[in-house]
PDB file of N, CA, C and O in Angstrom:
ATOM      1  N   UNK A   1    -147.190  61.229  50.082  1.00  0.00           N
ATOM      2  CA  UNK A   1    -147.525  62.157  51.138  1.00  0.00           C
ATOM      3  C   UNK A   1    -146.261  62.572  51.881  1.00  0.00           C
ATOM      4  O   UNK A   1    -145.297  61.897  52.242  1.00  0.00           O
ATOM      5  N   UNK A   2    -146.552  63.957  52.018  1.00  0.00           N
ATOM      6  CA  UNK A   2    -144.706  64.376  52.919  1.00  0.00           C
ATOM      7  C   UNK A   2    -145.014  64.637  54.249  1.00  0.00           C
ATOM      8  O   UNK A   2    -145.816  65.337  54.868  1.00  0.00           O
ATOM      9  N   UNK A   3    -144.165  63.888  54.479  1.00  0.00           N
ATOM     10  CA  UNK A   3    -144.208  64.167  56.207  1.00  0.00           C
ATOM     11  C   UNK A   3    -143.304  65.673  56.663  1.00  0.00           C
ATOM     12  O   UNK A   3    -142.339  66.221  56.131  1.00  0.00           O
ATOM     13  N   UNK A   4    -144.428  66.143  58.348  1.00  0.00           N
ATOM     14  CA  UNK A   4    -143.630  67.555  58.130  1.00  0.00           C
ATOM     15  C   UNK A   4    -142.805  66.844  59.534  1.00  0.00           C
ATOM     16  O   UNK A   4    -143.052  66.031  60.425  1.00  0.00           O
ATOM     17  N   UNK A   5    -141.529  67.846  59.019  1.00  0.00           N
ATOM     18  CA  UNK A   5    -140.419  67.681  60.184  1.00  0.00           C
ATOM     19  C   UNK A   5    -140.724  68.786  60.830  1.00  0.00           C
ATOM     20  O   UNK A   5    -141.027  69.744  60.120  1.00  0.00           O
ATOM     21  N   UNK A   6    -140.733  68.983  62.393  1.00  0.00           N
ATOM     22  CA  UNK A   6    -140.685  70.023  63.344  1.00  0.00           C
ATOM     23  C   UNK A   6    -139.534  70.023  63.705  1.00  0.00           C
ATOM     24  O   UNK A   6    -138.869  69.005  63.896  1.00  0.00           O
ATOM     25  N   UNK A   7    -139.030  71.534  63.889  1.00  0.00           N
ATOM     26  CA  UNK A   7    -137.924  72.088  64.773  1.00  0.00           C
ATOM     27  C   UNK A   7    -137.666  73.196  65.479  1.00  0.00           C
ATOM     28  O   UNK A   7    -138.281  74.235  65.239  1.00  0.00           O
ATOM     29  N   UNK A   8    -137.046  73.147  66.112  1.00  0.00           N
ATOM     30  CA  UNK A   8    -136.891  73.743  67.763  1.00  0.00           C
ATOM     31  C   UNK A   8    -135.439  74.278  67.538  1.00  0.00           C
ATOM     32  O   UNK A   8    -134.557  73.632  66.971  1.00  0.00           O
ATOM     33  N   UNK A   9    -135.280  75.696  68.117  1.00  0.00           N
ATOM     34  CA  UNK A   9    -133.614  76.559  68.044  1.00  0.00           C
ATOM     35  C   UNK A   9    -133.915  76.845  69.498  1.00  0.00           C
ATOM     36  O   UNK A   9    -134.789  77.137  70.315  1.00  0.00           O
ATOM     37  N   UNK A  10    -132.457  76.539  69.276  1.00  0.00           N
ATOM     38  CA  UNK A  10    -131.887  77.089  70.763  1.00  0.00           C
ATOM     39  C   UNK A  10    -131.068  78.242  71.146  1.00  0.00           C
ATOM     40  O   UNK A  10    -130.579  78.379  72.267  1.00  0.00           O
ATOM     41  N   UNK A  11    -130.947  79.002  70.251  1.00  0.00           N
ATOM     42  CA  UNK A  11    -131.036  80.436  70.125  1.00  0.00           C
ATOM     43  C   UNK A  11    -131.458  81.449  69.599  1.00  0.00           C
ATOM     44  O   UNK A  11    -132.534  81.445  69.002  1.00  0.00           O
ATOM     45  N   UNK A  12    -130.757  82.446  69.702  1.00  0.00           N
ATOM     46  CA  UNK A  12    -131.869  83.175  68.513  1.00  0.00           C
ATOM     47  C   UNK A  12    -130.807  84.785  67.794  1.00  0.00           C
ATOM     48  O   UNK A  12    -131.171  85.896  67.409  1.00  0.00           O
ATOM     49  N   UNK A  13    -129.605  84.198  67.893  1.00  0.00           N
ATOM     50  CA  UNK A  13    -128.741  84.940  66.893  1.00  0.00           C
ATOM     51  C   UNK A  13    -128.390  85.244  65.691  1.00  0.00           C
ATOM     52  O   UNK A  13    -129.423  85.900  65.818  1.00  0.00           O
ATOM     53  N   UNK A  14    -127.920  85.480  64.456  1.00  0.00           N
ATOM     54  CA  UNK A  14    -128.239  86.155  63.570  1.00  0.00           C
ATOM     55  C   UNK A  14    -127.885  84.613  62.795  1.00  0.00           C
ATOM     56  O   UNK A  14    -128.420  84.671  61.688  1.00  0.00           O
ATOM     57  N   UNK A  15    -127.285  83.459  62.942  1.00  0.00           N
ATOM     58  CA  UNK A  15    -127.499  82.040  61.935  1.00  0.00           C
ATOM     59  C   UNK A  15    -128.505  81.633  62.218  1.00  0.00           C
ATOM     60  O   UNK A  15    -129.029  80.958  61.332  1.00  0.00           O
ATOM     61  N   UNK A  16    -129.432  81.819  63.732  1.00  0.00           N
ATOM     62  CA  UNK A  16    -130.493  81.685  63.804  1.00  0.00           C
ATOM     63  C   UNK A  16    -131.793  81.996  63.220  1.00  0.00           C
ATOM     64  O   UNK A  16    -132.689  81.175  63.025  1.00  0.00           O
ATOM     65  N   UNK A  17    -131.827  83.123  62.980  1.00  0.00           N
ATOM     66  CA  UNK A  17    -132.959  83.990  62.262  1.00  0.00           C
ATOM     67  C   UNK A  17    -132.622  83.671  60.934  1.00  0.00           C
ATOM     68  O   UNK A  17    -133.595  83.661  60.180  1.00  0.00           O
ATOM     69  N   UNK A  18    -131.038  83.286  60.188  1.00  0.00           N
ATOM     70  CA  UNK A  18    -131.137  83.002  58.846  1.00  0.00           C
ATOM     71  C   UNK A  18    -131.720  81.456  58.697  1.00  0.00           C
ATOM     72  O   UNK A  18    -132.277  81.124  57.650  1.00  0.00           O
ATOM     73  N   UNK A  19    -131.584  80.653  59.654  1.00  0.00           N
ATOM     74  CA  UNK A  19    -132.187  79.262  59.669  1.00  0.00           C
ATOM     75  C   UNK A  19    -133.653  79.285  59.415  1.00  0.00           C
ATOM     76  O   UNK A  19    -134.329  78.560  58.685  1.00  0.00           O
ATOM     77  N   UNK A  20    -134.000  80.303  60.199  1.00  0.00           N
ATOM     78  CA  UNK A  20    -135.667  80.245  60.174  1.00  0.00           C
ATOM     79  C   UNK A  20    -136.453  81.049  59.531  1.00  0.00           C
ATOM     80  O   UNK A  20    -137.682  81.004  59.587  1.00  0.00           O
ATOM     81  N   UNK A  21    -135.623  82.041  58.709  1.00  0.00           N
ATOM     82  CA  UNK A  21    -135.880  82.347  57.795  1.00  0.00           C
ATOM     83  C   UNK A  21    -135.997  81.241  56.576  1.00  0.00           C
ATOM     84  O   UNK A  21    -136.841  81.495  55.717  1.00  0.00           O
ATOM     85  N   UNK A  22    -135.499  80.469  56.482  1.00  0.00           N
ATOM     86  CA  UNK A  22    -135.009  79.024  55.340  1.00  0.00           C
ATOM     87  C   UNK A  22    -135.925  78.037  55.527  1.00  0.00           C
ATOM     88  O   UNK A  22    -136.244  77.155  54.730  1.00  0.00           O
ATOM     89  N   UNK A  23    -136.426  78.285  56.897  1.00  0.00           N
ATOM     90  CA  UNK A  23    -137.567  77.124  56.922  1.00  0.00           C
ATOM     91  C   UNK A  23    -138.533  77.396  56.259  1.00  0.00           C
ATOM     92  O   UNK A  23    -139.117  76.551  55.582  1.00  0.00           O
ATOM     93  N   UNK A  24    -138.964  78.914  56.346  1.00  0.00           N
ATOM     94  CA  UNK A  24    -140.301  79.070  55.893  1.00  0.00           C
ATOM     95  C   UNK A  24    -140.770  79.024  54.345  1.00  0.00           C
ATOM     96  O   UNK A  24    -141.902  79.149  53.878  1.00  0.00           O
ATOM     97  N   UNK A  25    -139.401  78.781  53.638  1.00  0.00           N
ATOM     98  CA  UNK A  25    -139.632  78.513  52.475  1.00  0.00           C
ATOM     99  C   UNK A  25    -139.637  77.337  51.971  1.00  0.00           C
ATOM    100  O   UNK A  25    -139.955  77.235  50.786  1.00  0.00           O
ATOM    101  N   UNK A  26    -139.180  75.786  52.961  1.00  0.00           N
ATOM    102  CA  UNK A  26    -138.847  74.448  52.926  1.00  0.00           C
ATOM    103  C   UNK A  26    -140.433  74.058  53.135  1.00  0.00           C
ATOM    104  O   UNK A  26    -141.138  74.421  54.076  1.00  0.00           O
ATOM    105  N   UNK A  27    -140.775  73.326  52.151  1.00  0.00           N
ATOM    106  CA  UNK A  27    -142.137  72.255  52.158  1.00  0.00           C
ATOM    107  C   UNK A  27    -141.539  71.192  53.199  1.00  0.00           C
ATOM    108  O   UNK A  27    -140.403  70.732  53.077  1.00  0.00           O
ATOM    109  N   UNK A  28    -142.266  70.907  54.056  1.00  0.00           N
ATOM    110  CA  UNK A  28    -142.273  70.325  55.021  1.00  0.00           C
ATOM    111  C   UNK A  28    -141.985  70.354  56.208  1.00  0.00           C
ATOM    112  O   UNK A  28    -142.308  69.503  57.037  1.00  0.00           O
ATOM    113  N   UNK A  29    -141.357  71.324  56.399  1.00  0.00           N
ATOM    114  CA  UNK A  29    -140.448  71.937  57.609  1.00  0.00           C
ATOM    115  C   UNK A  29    -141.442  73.169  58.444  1.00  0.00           C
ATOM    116  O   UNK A  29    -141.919  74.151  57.874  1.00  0.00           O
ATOM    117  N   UNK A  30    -141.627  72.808  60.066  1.00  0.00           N
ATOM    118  CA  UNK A  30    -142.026  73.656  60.718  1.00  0.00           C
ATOM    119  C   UNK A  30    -141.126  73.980  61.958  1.00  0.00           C
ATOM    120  O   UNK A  30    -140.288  73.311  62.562  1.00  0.00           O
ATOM    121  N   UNK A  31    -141.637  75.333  62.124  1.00  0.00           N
ATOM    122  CA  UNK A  31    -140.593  75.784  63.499  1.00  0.00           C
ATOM    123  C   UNK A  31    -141.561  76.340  64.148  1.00  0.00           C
ATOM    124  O   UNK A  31    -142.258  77.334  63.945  1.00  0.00           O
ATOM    125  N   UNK A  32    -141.470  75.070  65.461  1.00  0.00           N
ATOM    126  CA  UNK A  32    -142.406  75.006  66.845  1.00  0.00           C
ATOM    127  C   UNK A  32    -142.267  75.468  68.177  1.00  0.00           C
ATOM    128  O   UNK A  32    -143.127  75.524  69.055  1.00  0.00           O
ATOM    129  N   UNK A  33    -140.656  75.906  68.228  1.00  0.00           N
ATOM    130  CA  UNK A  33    -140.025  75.993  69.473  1.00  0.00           C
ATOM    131  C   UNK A  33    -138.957  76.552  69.430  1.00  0.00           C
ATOM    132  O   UNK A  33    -138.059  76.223  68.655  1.00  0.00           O
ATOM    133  N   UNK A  34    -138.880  77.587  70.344  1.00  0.00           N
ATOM    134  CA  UNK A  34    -137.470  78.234  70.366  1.00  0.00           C
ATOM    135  C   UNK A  34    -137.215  78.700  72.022  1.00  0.00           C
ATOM    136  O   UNK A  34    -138.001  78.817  72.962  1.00  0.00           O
ATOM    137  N   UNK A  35    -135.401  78.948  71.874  1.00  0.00           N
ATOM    138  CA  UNK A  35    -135.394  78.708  73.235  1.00  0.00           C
ATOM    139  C   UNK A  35    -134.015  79.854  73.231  1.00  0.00           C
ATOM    140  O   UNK A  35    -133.368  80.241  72.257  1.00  0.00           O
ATOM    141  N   UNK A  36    -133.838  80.249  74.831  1.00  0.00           N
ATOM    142  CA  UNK A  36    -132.829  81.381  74.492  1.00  0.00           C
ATOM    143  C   UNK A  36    -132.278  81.758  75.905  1.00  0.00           C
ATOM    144  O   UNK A  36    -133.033  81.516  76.846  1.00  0.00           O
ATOM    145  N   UNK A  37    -131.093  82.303  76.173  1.00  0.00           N
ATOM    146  CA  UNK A  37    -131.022  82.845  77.424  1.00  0.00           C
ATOM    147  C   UNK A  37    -132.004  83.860  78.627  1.00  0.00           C
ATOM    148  O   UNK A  37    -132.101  83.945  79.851  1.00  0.00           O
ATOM    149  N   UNK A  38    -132.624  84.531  77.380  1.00  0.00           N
ATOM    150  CA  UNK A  38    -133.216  84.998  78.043  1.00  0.00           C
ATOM    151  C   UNK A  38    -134.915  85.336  77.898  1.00  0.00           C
ATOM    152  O   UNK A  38    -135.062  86.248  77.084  1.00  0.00           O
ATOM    153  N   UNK A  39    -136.223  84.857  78.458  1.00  0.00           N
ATOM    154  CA  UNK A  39    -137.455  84.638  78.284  1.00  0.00           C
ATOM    155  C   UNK A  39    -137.868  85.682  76.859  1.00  0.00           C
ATOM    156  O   UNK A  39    -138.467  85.325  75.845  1.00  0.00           O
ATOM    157  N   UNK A  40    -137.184  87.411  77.273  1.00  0.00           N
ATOM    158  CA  UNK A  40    -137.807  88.468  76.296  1.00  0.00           C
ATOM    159  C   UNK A  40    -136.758  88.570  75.139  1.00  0.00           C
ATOM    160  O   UNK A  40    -136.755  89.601  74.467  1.00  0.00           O
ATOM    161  N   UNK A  41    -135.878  87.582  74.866  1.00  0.00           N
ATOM    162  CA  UNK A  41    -135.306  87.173  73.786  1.00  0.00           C
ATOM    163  C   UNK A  41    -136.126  86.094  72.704  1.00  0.00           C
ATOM    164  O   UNK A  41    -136.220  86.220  71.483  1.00  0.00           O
ATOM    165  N   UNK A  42    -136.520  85.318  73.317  1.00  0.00           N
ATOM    166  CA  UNK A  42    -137.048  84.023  73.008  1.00  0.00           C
ATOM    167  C   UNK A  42    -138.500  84.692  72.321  1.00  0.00           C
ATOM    168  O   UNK A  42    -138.841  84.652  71.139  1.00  0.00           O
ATOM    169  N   UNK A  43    -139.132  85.237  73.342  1.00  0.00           N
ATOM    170  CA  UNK A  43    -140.814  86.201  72.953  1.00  0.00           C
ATOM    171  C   UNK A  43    -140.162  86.752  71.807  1.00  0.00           C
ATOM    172  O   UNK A  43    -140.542  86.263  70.743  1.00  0.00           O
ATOM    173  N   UNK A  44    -139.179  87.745  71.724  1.00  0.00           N
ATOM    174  CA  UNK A  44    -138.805  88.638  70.196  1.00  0.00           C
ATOM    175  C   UNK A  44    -139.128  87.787  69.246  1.00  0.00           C
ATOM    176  O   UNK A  44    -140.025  87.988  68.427  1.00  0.00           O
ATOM    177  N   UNK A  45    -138.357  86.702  69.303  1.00  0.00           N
ATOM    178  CA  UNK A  45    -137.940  86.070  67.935  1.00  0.00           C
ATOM    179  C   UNK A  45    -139.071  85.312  67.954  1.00  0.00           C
ATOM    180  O   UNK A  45    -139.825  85.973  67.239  1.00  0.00           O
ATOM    181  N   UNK A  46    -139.586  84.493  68.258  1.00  0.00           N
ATOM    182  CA  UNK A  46    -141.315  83.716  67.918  1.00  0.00           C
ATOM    183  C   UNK A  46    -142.171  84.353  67.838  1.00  0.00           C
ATOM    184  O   UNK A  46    -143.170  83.746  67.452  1.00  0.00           O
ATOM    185  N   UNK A  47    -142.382  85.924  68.122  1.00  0.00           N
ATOM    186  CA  UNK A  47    -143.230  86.768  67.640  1.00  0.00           C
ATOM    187  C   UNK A  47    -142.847  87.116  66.134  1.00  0.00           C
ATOM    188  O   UNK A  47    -143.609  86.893  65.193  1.00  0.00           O
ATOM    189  N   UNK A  48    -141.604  87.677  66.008  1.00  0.00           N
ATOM    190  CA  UNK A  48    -140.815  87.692  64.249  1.00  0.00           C
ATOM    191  C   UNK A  48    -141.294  86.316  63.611  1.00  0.00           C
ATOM    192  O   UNK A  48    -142.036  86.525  62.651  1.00  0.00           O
ATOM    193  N   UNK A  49    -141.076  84.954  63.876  1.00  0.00           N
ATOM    194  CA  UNK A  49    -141.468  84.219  62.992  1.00  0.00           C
ATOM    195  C   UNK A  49    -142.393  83.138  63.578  1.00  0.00           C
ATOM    196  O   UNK A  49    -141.918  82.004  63.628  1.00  0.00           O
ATOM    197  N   UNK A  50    -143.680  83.333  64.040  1.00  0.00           N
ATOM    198  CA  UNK A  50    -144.521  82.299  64.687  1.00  0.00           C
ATOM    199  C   UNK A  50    -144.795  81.453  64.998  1.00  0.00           C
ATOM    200  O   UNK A  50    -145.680  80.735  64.534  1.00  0.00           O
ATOM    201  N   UNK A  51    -143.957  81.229  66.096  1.00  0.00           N
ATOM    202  CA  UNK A  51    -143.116  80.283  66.714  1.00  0.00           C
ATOM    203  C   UNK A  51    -144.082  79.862  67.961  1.00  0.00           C
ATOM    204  O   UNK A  51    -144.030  80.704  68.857  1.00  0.00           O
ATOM    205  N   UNK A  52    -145.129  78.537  68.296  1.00  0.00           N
ATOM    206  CA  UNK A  52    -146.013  78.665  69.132  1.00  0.00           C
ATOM    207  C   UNK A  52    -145.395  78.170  70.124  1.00  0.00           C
ATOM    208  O   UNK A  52    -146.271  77.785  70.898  1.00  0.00           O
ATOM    209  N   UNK A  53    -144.413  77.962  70.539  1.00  0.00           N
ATOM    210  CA  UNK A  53    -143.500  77.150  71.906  1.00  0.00           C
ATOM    211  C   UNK A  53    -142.259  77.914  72.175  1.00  0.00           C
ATOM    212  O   UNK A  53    -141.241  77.893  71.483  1.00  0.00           O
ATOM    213  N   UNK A  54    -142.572  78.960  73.856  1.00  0.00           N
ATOM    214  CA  UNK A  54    -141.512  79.486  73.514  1.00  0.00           C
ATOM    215  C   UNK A  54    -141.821  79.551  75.111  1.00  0.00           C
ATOM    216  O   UNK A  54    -142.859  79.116  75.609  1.00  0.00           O
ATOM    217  N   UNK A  55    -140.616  80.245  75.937  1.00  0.00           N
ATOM    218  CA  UNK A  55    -140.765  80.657  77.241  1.00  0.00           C
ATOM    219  C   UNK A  55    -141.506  81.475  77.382  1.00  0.00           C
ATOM    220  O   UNK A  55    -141.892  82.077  76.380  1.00  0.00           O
ATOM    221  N   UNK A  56    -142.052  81.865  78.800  1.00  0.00           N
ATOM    222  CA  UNK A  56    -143.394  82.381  78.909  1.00  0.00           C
ATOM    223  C   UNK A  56    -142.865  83.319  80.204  1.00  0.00           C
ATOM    224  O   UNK A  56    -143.652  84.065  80.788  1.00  0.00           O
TER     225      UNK A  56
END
């Protein structure tokens, strides 16, 4: 049985979006949380990849 790893970015710049782009193809790997300077930065990018933990 595989255990899933969760992860959380703390930005959301262009190694960023290639990271989480990479997750979504990794068996086991979820991305739960993202975080950013600024709240309607953070909303962009967890709306792009469905991201349920983000500033509000």
């Amino acid at each position: 049985m595989m255990q899933t790893l969760r992860w959380g970015i703390l930005s959301t710049g262009a190694i960023a979006h290639t990271f989480a782009t990479s997750l979504r193809d990794e068996p086991g790997a979820e991305l739960v949380a993202v975080g950013s300077r600024t709240a309607a930065r953070a909303a962009a990018f967890a709306q792009q990849f469905n991201i349920p933990h983000r500033p509000r």
